[in-house]
N, CA, C and O of each residue as an XYZ file, in Angstrom:
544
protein
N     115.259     86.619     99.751
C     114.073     87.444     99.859
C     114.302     88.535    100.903
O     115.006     88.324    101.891
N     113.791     89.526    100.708
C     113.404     90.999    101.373
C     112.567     90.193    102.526
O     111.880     89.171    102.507
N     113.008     91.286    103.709
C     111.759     90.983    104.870
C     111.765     92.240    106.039
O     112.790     92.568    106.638
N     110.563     92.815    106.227
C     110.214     93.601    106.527
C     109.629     93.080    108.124
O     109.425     91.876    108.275
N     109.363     94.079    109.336
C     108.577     93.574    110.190
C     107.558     94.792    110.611
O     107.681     96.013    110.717
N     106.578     93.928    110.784
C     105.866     95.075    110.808
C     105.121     95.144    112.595
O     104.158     94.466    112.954
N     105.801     96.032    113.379
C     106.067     95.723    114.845
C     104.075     96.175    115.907
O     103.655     96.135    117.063
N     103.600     96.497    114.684
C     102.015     96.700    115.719
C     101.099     96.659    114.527
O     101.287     97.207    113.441
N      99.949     95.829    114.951
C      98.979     95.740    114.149
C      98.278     97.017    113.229
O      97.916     97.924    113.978
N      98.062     97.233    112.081
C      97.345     98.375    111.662
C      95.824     98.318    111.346
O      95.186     97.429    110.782
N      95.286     99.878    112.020
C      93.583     99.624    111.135
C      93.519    100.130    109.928
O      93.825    101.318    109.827
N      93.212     99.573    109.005
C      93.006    100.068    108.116
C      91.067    100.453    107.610
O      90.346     99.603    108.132
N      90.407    101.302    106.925
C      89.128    101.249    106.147
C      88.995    100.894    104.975
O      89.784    101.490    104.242
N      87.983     99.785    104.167
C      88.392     99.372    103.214
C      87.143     99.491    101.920
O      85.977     99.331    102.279
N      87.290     99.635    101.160
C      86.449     99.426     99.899
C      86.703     98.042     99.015
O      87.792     97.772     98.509
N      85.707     97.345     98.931
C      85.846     96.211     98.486
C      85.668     96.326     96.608
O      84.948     97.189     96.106
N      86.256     95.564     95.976
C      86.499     95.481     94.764
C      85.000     94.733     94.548
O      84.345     94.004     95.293
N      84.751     95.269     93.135
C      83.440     94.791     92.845
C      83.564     94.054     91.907
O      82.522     93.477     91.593
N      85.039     93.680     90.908
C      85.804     92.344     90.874
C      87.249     92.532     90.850
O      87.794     93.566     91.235
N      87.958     91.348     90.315
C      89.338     91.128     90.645
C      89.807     90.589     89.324
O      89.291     89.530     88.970
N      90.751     91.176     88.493
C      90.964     92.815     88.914
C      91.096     94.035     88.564
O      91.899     94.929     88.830
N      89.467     93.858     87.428
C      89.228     94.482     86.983
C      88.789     95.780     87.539
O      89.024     96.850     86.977
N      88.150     95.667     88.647
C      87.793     96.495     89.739
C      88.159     97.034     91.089
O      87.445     97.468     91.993
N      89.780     96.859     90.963
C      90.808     97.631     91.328
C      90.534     99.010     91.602
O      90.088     99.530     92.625
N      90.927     99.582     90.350
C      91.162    101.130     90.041
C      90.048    101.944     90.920
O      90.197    102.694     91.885
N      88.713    101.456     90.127
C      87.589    102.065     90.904
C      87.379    101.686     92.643
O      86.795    102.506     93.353
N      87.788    100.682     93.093
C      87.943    100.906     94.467
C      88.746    101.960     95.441
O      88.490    102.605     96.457
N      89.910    101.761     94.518
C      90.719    102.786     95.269
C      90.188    104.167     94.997
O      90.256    104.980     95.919
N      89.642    104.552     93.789
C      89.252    105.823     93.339
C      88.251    106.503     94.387
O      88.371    107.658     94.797
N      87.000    105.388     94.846
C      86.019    105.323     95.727
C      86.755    106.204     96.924
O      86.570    107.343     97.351
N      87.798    104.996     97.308
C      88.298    105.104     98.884
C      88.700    106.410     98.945
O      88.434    107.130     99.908
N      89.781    107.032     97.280
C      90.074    108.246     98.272
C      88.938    109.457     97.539
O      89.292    110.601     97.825
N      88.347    109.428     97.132
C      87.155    110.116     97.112
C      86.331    110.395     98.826
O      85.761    111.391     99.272
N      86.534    109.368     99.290
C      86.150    109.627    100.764
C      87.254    109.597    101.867
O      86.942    109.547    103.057
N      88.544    109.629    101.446
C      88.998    109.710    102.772
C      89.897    111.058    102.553
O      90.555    111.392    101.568
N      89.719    111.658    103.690
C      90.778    113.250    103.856
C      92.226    113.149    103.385
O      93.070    112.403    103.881
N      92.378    113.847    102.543
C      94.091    113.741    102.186
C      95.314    113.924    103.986
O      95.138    114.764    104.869
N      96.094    113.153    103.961
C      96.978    113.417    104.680
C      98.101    113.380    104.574
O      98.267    113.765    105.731
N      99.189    113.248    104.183
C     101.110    113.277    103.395
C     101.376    111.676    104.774
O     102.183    110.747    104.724
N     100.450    111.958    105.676
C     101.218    110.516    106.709
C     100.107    109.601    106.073
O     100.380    108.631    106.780
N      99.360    109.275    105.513
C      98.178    108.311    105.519
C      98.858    107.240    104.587
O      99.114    107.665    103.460
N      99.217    105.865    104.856
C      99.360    104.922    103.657
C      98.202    104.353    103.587
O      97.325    104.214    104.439
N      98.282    103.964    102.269
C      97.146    103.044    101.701
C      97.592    102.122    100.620
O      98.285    102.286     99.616
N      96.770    100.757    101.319
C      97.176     99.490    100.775
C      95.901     98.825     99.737
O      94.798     99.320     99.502
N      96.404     97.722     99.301
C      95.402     96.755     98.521
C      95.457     95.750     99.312
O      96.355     95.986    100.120
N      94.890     94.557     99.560
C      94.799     93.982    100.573
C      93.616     92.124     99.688
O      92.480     91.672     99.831
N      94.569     91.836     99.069
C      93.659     90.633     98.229
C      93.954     88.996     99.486
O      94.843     88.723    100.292
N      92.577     88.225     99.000
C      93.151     86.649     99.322
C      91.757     86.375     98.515
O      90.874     87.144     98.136
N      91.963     84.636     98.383
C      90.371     84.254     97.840
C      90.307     83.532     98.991
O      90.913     83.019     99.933
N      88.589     83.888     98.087
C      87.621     83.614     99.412
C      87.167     81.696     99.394
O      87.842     81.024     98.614
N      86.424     81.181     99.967
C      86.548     79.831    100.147
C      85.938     79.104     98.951
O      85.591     77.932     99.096
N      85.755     79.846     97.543
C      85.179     78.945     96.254
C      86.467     79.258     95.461
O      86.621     78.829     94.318
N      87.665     80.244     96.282
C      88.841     80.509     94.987
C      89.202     81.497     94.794
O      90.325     81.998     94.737
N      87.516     82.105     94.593
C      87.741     83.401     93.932
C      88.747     84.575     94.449
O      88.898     84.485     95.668
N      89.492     85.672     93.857
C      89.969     86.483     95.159
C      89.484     88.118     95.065
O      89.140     88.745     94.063
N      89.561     88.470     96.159
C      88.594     89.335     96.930
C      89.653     90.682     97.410
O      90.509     90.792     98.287
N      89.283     91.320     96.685
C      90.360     92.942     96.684
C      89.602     93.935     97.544
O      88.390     94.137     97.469
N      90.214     94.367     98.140
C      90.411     95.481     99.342
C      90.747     96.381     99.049
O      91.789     96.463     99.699
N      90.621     97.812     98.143
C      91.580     99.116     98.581
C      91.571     99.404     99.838
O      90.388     99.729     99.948
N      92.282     99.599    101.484
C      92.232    100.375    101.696
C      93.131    101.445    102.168
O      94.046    101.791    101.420
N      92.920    102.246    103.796
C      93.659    103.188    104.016
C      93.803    103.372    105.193
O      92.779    103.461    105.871
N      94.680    103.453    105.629
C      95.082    103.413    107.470
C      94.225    104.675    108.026
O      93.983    105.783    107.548
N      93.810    103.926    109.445
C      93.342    105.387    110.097
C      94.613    105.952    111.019
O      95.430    105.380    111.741
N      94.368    107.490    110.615
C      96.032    107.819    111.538
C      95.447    107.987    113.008
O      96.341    107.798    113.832
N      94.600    108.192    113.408
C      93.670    108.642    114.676
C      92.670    107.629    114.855
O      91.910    107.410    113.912
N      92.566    107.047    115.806
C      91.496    106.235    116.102
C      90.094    106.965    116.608
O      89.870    107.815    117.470
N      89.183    106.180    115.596
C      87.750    107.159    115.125
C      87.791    107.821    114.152
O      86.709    108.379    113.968
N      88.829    108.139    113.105
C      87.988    109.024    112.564
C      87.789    108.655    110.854
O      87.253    109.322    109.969
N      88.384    107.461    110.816
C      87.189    106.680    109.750
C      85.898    106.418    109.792
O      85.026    106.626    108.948
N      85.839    105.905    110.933
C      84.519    105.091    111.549
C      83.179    105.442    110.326
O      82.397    104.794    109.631
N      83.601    107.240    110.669
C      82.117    108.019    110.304
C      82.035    107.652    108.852
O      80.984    108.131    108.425
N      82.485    107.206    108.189
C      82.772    106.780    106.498
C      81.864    105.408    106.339
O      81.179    105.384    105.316
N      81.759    104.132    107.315
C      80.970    103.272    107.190
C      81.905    102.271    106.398
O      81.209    101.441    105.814
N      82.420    102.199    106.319
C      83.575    101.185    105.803
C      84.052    100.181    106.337
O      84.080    100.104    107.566
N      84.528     99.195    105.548
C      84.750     98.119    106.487
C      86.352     98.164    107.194
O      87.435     98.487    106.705
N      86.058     97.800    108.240
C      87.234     97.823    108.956
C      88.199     96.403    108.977
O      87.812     95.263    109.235
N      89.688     96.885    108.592
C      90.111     95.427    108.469
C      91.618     95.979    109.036
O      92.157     97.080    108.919
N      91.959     95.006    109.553
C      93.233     94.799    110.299
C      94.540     93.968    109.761
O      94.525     92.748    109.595
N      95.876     94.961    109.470
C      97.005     94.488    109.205
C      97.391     93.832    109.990
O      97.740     94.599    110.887
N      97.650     92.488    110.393
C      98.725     91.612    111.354
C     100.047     91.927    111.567
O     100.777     91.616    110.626
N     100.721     92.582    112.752
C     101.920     92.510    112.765
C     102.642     91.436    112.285
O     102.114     90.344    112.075
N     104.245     91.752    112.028
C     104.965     90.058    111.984
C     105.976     90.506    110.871
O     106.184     91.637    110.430
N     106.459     89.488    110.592
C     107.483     89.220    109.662
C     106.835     89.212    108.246
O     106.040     88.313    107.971
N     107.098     90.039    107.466
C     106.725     89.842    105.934
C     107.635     90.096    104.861
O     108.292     91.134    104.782
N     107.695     88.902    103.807
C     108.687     89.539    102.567
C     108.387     89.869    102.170
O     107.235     90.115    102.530
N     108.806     90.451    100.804
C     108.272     91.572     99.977
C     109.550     91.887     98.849
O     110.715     91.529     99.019
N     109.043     92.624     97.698
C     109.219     92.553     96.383
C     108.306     94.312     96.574
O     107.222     94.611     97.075
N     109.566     95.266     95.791
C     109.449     96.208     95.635
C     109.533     96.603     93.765
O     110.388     96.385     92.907
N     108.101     97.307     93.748
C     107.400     97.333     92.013
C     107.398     98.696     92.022
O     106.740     99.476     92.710
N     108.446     98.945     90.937
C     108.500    100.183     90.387
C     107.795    100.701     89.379
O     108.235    100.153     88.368
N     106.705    101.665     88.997
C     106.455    102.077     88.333
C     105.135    100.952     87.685
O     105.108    100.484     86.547
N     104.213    100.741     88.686
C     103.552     99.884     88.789
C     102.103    100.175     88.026
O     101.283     99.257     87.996
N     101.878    101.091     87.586
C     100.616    101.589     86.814
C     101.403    101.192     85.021
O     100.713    100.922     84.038
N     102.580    101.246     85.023
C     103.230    100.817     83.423
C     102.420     99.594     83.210
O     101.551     99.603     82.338
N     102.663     98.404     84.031
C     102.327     97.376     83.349
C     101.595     96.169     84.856
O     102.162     95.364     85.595
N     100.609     96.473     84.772
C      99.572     95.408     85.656
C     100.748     94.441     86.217
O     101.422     94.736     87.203
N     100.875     93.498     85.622
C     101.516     92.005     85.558
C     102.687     92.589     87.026
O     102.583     92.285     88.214
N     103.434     93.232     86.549
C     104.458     93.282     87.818
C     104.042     93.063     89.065
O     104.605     92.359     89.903
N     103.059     93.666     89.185
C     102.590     93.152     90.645
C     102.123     91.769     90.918
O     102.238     91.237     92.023
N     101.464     91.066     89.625
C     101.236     89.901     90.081
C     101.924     88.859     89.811
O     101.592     87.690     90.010
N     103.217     89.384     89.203
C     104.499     88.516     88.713
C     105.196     88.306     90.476
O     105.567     87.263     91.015
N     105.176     89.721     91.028
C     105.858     89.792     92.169
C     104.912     88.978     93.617
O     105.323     88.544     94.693
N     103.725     89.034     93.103
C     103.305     88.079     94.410
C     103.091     86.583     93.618
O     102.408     85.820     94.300
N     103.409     86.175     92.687
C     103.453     84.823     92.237
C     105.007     84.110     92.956
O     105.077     83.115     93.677
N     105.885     84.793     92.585
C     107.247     84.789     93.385
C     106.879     84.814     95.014
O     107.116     83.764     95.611
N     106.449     85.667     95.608
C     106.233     85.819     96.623
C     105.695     84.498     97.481
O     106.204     83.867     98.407
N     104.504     84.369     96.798
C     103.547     83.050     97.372
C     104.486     81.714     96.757
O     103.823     80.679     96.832
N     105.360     81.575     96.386
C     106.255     80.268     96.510
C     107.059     80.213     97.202
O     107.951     79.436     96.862
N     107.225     80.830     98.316
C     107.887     80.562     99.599
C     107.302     79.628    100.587
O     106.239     79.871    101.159
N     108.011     78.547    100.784
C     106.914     77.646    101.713
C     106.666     78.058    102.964
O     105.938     77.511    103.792
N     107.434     79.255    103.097
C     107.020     79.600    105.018
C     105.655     80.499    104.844
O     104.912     80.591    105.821
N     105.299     81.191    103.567
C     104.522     82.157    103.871
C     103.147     81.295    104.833
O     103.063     80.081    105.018
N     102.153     82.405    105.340
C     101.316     81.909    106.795
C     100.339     81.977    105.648
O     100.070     83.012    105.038
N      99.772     80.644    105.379
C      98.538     80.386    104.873
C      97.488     81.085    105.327
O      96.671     81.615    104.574
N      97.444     81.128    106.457
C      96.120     82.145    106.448
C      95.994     84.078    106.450
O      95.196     84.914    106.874
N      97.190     84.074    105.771
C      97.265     85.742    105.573
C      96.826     85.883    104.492
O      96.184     84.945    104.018
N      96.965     86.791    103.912
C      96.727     87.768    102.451
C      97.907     88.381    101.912
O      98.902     88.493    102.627
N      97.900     88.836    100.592
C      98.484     89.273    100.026
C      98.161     90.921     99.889
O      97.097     91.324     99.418
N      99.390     91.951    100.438
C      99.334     92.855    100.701
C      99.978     93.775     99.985
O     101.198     93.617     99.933
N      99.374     95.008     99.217
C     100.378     96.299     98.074
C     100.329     97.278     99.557
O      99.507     97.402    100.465
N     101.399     97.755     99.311
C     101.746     98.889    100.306
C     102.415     99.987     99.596
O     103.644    100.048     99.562
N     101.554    100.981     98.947
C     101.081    101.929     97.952
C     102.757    103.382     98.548
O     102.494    104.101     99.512
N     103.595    103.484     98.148
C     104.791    103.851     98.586
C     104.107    105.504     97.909
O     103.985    106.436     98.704
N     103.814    105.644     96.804
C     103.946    106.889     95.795
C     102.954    106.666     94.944
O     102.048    105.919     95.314
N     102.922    107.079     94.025
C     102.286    106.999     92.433
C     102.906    106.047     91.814
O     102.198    105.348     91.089
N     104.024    105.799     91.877
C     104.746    105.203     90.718
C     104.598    103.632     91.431
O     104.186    102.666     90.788
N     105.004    103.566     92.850
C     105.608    102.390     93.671
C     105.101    101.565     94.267
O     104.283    102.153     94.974
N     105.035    100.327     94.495
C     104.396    100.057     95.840
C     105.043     98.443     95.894
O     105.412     97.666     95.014
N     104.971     98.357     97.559
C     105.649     97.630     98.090
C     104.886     96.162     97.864
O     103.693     96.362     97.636
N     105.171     95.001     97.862
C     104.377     93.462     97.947
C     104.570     92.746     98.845
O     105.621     92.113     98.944
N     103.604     92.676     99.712
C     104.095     91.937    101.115
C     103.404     90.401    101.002
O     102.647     90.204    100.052
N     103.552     89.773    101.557
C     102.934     88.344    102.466
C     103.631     87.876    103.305
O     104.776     87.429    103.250
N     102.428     88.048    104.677
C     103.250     87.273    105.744
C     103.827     85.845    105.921
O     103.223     84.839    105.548
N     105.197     85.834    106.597
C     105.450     84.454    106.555
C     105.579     84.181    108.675
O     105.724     84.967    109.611
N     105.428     82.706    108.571
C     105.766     82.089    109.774
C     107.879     81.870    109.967
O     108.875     81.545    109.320
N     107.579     82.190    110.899
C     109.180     82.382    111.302
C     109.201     81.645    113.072
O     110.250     81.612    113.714
């Protein structure tokens, strides 16, 4: 496995999926409908389920400046530094499944940290990265 570290916590602003995951697309559409274009800004998906199972999707988008999401009203959620593997999905709007082929693989690692989430780290149009943190 791939492993990435990710050396300082990130803020991210988030739009919550209104389901999973079917209601994907339109979250992210939401998010950048409101957030300022920037060429440095990444933006992630950010899923786990919640305590009946279900799971619970996140678009969001890093603040590059502290404050100046805020004014958007969004929820604020925080990347954990640390060690994460990851599975890189090419051309990820072709076919849904890759991504969740790649965190099915992913989440059978017995180190990953149970209490993280499963993280897209949105590279391009075409790309995006699949993280989950593991304990090391």
């Amino acid at each position: 496995m791939n492993t990435v570290t990710i050396n300082k916590d990130i803020t991210v602003f988030c739009v919550k999926a209104k389901s999973f995951p079917a209601g994907i697309q339109e979250a992210h559409n939401t998010l950048r409908s409101l957030i300022p274009f920037d060429p440095a800004r990444k933006f992630y998906g950010i899923s786990a389920p919640d305590k009946s199972g279900a799971i619970i999707y996140r678009a969001a988008a890093e603040e590059l400046k502290e404050g100046e999401l805020a004014k958007h009203k969004l929820e604020a959620f925080t990347i954990k530094r640390g060690v994460y593997i990851y599975s890189d999905v090419k051309e990820y709007k072709r076919n849904a499944m890759l991504i969740t082929n790649a965190f099915k693989e992913l989440l059978s690692n017995p180190k990953i940290d149970t209490d993280g989430y499963c993280l897209e780290c949105y590279i391009n149009d075409t790309d995006c990265r699949c993280m989950v943190k593991i304990n090391v």
